[in-house]
C-alpha distance (Angstrom), angle and dihedral (degrees) to the residues before:
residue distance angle dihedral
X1 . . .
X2 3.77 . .
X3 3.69 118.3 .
X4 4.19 114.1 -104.0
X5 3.82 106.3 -110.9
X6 3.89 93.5 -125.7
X7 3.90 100.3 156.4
X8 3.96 121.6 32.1
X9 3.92 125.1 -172.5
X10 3.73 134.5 -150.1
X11 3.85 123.2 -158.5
X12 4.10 104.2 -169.4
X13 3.94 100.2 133.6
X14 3.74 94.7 169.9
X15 3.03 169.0 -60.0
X16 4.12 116.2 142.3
X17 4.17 93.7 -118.2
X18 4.07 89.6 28.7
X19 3.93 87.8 59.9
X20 3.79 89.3 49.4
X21 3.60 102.6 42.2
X22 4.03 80.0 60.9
X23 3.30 102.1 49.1
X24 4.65 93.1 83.8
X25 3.71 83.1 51.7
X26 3.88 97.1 52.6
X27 3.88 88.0 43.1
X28 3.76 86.7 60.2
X29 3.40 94.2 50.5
X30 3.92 99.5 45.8
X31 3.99 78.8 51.0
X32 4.16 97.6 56.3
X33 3.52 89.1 43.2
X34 4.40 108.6 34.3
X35 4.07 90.3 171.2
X36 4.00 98.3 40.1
X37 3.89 111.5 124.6
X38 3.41 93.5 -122.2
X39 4.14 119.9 -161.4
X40 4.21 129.7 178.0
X41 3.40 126.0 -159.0
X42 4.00 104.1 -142.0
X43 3.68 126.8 162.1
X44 4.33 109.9 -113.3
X45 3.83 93.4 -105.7
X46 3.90 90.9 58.5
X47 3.59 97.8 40.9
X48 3.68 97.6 93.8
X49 3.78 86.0 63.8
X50 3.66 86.7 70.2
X51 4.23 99.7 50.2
X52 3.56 117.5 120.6
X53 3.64 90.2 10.7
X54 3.98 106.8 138.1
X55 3.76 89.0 -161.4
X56 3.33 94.2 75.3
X57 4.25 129.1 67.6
X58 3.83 97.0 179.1
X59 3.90 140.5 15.4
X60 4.00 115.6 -154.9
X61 3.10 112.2 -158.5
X62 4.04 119.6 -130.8
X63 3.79 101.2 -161.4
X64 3.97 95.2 -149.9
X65 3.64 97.2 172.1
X66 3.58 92.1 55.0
X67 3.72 105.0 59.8
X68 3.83 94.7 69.6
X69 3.76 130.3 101.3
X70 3.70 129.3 23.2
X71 4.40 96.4 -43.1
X72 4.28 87.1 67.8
X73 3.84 93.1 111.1
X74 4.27 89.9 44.8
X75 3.87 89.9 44.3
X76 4.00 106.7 40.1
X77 3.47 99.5 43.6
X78 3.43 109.2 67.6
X79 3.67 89.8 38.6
X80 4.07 85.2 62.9
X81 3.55 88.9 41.5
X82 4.05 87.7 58.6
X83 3.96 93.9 28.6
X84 4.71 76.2 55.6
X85 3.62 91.6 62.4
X86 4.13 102.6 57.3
X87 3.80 84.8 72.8
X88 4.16 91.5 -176.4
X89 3.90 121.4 -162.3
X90 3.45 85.8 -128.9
X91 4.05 135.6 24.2
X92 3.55 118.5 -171.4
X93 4.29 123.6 -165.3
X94 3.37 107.7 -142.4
X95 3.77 85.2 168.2
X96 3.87 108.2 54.2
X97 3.76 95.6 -157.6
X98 3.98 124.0 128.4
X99 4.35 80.8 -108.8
X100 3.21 105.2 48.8
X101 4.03 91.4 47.3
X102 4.01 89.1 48.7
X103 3.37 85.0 51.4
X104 3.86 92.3 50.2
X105 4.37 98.1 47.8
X106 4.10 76.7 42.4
X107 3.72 83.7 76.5
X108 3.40 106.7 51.1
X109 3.83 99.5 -121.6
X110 3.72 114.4 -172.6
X111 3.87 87.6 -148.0
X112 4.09 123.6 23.6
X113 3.44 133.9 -174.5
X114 3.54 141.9 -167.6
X115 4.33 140.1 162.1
X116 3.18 121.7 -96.5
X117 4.24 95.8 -121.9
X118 4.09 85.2 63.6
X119 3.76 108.2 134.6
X120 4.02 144.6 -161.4
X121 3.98 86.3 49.3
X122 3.56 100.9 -55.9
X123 3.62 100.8 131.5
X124 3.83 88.3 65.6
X125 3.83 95.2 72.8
X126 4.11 93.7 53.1
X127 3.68 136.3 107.0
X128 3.81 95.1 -157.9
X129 3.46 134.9 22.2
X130 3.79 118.4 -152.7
X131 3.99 104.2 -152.5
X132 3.61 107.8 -133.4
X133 4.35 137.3 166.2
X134 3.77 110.8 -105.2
X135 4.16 89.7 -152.1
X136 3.96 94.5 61.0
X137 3.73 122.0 89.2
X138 3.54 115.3 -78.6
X139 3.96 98.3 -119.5
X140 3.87 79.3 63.5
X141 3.33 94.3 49.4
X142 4.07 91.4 57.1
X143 3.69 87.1 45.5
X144 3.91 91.9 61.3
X145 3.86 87.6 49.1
X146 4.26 89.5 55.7
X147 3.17 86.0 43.7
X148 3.94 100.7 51.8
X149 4.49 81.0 47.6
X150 3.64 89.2 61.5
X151 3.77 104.2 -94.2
X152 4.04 125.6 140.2
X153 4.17 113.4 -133.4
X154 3.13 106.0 -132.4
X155 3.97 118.9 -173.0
X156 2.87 150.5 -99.7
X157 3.88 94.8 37.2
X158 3.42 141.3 -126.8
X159 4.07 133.5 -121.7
X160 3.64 100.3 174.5
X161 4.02 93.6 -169.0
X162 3.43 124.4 157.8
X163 3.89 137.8 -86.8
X164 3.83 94.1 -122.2
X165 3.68 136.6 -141.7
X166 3.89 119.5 -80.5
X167 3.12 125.0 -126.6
X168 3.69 131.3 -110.6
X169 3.56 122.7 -94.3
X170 4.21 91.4 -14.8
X171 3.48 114.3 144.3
X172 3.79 103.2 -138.7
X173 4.36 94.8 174.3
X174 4.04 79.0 80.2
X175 3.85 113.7 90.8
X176 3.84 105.7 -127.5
X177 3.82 133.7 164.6
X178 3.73 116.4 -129.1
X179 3.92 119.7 -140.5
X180 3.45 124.9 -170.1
X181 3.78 105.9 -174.0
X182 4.00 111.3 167.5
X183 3.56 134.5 65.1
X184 3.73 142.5 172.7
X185 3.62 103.3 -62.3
X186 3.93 120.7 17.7
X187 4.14 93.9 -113.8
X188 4.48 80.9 75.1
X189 3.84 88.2 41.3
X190 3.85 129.1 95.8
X191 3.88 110.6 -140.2
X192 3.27 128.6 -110.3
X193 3.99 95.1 -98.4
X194 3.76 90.7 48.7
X195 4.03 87.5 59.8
X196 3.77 92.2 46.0
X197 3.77 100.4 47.3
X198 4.37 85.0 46.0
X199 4.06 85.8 55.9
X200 3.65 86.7 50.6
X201 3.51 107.5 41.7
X202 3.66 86.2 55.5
X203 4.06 101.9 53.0
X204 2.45 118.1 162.8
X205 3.89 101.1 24.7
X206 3.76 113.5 85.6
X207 3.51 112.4 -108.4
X208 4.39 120.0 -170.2
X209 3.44 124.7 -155.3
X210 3.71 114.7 -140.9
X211 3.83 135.0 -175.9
X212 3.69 134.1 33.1
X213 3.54 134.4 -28.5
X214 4.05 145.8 174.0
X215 3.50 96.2 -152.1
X216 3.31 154.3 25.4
X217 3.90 125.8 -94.7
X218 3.80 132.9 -159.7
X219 4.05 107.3 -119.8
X220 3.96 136.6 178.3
X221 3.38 123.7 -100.2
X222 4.11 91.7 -100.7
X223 3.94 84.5 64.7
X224 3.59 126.6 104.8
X225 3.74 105.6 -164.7
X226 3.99 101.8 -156.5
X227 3.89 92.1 160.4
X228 3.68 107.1 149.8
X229 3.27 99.1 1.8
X230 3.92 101.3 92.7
X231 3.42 127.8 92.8
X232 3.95 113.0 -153.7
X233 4.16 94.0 -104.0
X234 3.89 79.8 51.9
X235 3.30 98.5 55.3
X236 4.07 96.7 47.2
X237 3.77 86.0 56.0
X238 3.87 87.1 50.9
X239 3.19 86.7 54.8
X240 3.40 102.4 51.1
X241 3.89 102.9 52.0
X242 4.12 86.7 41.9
X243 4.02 112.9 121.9
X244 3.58 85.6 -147.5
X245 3.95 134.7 -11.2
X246 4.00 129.7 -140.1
X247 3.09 117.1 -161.9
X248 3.89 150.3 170.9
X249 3.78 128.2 -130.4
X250 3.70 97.4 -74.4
X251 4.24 151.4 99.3
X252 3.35 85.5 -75.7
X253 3.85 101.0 60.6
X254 3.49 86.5 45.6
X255 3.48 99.8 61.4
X256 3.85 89.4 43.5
X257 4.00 80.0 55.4
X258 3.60 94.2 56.2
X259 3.57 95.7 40.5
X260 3.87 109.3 42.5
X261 4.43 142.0 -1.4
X262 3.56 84.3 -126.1
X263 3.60 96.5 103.6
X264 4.00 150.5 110.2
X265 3.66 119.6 -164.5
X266 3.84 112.7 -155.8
X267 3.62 104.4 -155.9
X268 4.24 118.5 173.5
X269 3.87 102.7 164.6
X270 3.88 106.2 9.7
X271 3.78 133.8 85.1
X272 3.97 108.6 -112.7
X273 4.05 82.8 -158.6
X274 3.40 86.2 67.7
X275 3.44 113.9 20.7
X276 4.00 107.7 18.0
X277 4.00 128.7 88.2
X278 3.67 120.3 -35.1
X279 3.67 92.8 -143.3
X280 4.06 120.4 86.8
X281 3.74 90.6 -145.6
X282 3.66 95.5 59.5
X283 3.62 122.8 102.1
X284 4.44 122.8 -119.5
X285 3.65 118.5 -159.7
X286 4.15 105.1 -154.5
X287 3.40 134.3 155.8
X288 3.71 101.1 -13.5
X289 3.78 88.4 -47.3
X290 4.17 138.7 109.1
X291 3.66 117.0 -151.0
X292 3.81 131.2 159.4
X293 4.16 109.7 -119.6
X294 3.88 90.0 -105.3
X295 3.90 93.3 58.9
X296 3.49 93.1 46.7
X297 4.12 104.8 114.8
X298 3.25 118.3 -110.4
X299 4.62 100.4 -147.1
X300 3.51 108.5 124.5
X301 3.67 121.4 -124.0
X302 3.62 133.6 97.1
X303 4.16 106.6 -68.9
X304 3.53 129.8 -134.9
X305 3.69 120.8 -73.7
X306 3.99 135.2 -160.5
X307 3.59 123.4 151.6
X308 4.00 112.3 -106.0
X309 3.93 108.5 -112.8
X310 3.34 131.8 -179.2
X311 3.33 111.0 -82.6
X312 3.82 84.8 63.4
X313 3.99 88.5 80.7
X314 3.64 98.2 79.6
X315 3.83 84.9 60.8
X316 4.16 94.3 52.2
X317 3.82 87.4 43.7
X318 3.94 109.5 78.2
X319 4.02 86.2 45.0
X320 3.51 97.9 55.1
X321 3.92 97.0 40.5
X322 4.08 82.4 52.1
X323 3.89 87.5 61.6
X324 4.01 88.9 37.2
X325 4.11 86.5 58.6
């Protein structure tokens, strides 16, 4: 007789659009098995992701930033002492990296599973191996892995994210665009002109800037210039009440993707097959051209790439005053 899955694990540490991209796969899960004890492992700065979020019995904690420097030893092992005693039924690595599948045989799973593109060595420490096509989108990927554990996908899917936390003194009854223009890395980022000449182009439309920045930029008057001052429950409500968002190839954009078909991913190296919106009625910027997510051709291959400069505005502008109207 099969053993009763009682106990079910998920390892999805980070990052901001890996956490979300997991999030239809965990809601499939949480609806094969309605009484599992289920647990994520999520490091603290993408916790708030998971609030509200009836999928989910417990959050552990993996304390990321902590492990570094010369306390590692002091620090990490008494968290895998503690992460040794949730002993699931099942684990699942969402991550596919040699730490997150440590950190899966760390707790003793009777059953563990993992995808078959996991690198660093990871695959070595799994029971199963769910076979699944490094070029496809990564919430398909995670679909393949519920899928090799047992579990139906059922469509459409679910990205139970939270409401978010308004913002002080932010008059939301305004329309306004929301552009999120830097990422990690500048080759994701739009330059600084690009941002001005959006602001502009838009007068007198408000336009906020959301995100992170290292410096300061020179904006019209219609600008908002929230940079740095958003947490990531802020941000989701941002979202939210936006008209219409802009954004760069980034967490961000894909919570905007999960959320709402109000968007435009700006994408200058990256593959928006693989890496863009996960919604077909969402608009990609690539290569000089706009195309909705369900146009977007499906040939394999590595696709053209140019960085997006600022004379590319005036082509964003008449579809985002269309949703602004």
């Amino acid at each position: 007789m099969p053993h009763v899955t009682r106990s079910i694990l998920i390892i999805k540490p980070s990052s901001l659009g890996d956490v979300v991209h997991t999030l239809p796969a965990v809601a499939l899960i949480r609806a094969a098995y309605p009484n599992a004890n289920i647990t994520w492992v999520i490091n603290p700065e993408w916790a708030p992701l998971l609030r509200g979020n009836k999928c989910i019995n417990h959050i552990h904690i993996f304390p990321r930033g902590e492990l570094g420097g010369l306390g590692l030893a002091t620090r990490l092992l008494p968290w895998m002492r503690h992460t040794g005693r949730l002993r699931p039924d099942v684990a699942l690595d969402f991550q596919g990296l040699f730490r997150s599948a440590l950190i899966g045989r760390a707790s003793h799973p009777r059953q563990f599973y993992g995808m078959s593109d996991a690198r660093e060595g990871a695959r070595r420490f799994y029971d199963h191996v769910a076979p699944v096509d490094r070029d496809v989108h990564a919430v398909e990927r995670y679909l393949a892995l519920v899928e090799k554990f047992g579990v139906p996908v059922e469509r459409p899917l679910s990205f139970p994210l939270p409401t978010g936390d308004p913002i002080q003194r932010f008059d939301d009854d305004v329309p306004f665009v929301l552009l999120h223009p830097f990422a990690r890395g500048s080759r994701k980022s739009l330059s600084d002109l690009a941002v001005e000449e959006f602001c502009r182009a838009l007068a007198p439309y408000r336009v906020v800037l959301a995100g992170r920045a290292k410096r300061e930029l020179p904006l019209s008057d219609n600008c908002l210039n929230l940079l740095n001052h958003t947490t990531v429950l802020q941000l989701i409500w941002l979202i939210r009440r936006a008209r219409f968002v802009v954004s760069v190839d980034s967490g961000p954009m894909h919570i905007a993707a999960a959320v709402s078909d109000r968007l435009l991913s700006i994408h200058n190296w990256s593959d928006p097959r693989k890496v863009g919106p996960y919604n077909d009625k969402a608009w990609v910027w690539k290569d000089g051209q706009l195309t909705q997510v369900s146009d977007l051709p499906v040939t394999r291959g590595k696709p053209k790439s140019r960085r997006f400069r600022r004379t590319d505005v005036s082509q964003l502008i008449p579809l985002v005053r269309h949703y602004l109207a």
